[in-house]
N, C-alpha and C positions, 0 to 999 in steps of 0.2 A: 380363408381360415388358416392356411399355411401359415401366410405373411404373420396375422396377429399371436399365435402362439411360438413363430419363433420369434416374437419382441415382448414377448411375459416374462417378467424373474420376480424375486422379490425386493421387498425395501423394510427396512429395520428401524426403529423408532421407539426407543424408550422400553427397549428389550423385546417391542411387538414386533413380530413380521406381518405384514400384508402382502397381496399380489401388488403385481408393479407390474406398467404398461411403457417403452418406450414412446417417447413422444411422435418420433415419427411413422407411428404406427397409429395416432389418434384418429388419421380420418377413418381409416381403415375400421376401427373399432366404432364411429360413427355409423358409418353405412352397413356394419353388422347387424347393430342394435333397429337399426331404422328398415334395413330387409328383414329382420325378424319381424316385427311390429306389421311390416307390409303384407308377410308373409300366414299371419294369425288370421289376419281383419280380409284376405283378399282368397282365402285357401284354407286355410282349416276352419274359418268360420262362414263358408260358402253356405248358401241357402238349404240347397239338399244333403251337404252332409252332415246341418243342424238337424232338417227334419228328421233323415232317417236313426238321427242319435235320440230326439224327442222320441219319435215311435218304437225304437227297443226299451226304451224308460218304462213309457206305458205298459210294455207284453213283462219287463222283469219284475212293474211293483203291482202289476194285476194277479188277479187270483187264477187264469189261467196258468201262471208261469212255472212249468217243470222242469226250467235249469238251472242247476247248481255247478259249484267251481268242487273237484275229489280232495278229500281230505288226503290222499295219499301225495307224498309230494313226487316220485317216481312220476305217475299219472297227470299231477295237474303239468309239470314241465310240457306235457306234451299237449298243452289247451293252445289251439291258435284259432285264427278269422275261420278258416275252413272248416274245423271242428262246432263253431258256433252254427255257422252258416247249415251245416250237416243238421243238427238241433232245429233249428228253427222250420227247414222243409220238412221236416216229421211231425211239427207241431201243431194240432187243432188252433190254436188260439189265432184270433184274425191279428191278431198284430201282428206276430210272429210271418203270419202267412205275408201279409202285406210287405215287409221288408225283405223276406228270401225272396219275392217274386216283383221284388221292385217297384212296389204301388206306392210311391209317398203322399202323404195329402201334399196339394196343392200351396206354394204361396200366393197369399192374397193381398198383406200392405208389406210395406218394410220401408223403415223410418230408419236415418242417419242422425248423431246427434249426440247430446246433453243426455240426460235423466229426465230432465223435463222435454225434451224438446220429442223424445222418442213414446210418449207416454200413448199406450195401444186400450189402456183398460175399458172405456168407453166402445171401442170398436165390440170388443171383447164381451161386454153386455148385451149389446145391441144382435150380436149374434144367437149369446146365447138367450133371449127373451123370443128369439125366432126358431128357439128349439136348431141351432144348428153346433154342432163341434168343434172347434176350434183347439190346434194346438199354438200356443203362446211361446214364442222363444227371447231372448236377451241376450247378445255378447255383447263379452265386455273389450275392446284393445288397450292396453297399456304397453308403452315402450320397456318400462321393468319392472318387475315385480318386488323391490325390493322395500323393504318397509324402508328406508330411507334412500337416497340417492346414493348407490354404489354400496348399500352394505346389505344382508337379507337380515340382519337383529340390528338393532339399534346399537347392540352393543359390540358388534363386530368390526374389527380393522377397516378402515376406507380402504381402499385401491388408490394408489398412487401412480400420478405420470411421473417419468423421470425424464429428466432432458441431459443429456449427456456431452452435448457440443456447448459454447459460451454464449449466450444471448440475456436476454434482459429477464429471465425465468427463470424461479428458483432452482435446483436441482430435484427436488422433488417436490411437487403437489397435489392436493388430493382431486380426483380427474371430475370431481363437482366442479373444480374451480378451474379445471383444464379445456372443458367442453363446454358448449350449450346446448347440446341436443337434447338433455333432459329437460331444460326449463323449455325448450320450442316445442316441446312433445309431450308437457307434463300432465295435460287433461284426458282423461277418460274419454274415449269415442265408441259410441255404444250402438247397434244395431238390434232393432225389436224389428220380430218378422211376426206377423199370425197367416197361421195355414188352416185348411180349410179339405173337406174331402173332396177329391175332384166334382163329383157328383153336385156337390153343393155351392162349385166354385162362381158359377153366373147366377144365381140365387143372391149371396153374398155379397157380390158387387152390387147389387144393384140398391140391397137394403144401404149398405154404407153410402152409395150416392146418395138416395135417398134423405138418409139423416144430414151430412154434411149440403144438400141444398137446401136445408133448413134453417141451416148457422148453429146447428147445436153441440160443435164440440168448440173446443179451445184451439187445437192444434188442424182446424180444416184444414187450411191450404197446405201444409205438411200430407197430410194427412192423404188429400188429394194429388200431390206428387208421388206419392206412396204407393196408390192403389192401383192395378190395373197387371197387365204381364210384364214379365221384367226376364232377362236371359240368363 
């Protein structure tokens, strides 16, 4: 991170300034962008710390829920993990109880992929026609968030490489046209998990086997790659 911010300045262009990246700081700013991405899809979007974010959803838009953020701003500065966590073990509500005492439901499939290729709804029925619970989760990984490559508006400055030594490269270009790691990384890679209460977790399996020995979804052998314990 050193490296690439001391090779940032700017580049001037028709009265616009944008950020500017020395060139030889590109790869650098490559394997940024790509341990970030790794870093989403491998660690903040980890199995358990989806569910136990689904299960405080549940305890905040259920009618059990008696936490609020203080209107006073003095008070809320001092709102952190501990203070919630404090909340939560006082709380009757079983969600709440389930997450301060660390009971997550279970995962049961989890599918890598497309939009199509990750598609759980089916499972998702089949559960719930057996009266069992199911939480549904979706991430998404993108390498950037930017509505276009290298700007967050459409209408905002590019980012420019500049090359500052003599070689066959402009002096400055805009670092679409400097990299490829946006077009080798340019698809969405999504992970669909369905969880399950542990109680209900060999129940569940055996119904999805069941269905998938029959041929009746689209995505079985996905599907069957999917199911079963995972680490």
């Amino acid at each position: 991170m050193p490296w690439l911010l001391n090779n940032l300045s700017v580049y001037v262009e028709n009265d616009t300034v944008s950020l500017a990246l020395d060139r030889r700081a590109l790869y650098a700013f490559d394997d940024f962008l790509v341990a970030r991405y790794h870093m989403f899809v491998m660690v903040y979007f980890h199995h358990k710390s989806i569910v136990f974010e689904e299960m405080l959803r549940r305890y905040f838009n259920g009618p059990g829920n008696t936490y609020s953020l203080p209107a006073d701003m003095d008070e809320y500065v001092q709102i952190d993990d501990i203070h919630l966590i404090a909340h939560l073990r006082q709380a009757a509500d079983p969600w709440a109880q389930a997450v301060s005492q660390r009971r997550p439901y279970e995962r049961l499939v989890e599918l890598h992929g497309t939009e199509e290729e990750v598609d759980l709804t089916w499972a998702e029925a089949t559960l719930r026609e057996a009266g069992i619970d199911t939480i549904a989760a979706s991430s998404v990984g993108k390498l950037s968030r930017y509505a276009a490559v290298g700007q967050k508006r459409e209408s905002a400055p590019p980012i420019f490489v500049l090359n500052r030594t003599p070689g066959p490269h402009p002096a400055a270009m805009p670092i679409t046209q400097a990299t490829e790691v946006f077009e080798r990384y340019k698809r969405e890679r999504r992970i669909a998990r369905l969880y399950v209460a542990p109680e209900a977790l060999e129940r569940a399996k055996q119904l999805l086997a069941t269905r998938l020995a029959r041929g009746s979804t689209a995505r079985g052998d996905d599907t069957a790659r999917g199911l079963g314990t995972h680490s």
